[in-house]
N, C-alpha and C positions, 0 to 999 in steps of 0.2 A: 249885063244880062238883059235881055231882050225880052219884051212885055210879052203875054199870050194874049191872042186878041180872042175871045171866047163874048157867045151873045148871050147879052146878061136874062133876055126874056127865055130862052132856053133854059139858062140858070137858076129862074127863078121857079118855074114851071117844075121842074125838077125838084129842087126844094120843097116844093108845096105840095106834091106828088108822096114823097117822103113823109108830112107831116100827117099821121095822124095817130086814132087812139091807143093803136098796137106798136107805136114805132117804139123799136128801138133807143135809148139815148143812146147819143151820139156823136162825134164830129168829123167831120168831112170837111179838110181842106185843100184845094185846088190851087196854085200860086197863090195870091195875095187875097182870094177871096174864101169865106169861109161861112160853110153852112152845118148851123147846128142845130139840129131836127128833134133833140130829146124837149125842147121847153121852145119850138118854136121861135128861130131867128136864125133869117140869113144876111149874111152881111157878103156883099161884093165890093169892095175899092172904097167910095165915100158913100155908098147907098148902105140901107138897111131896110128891112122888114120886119114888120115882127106881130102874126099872126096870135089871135090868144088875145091880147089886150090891144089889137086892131089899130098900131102903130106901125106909120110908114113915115118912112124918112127920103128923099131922095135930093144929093148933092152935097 
């Protein structure tokens, strides 16, 4: 099965677009990446975010 090459700053952008105080929970996932917008965190491949308690991860 062949990867999707998707760009992760569009991904993230989007996500965070997603996050705020009306949203929905949620999740939303894409192939291998997954963003979950009710309590803030998107995780793509080895990355993560995680807005709310202003934790970034990346690798």
């Amino acid at each position: 099965m062949k990867a999707i090459n998707v760009c992760t700053s569009s991904v993230l952008a989007a996500a965070l677009s997603l996050a705020s105080p009306h949203a929905t929970a949620g999740i939303v996932q894409y192939g291998n990446g997954i963003v979950q917008y009710g309590n803030g965190i998107v995780q793509w491949g080895n990355s993560i975010v995680q807005w709310g308690n202003r934790i970034v991860q990346w690798g």
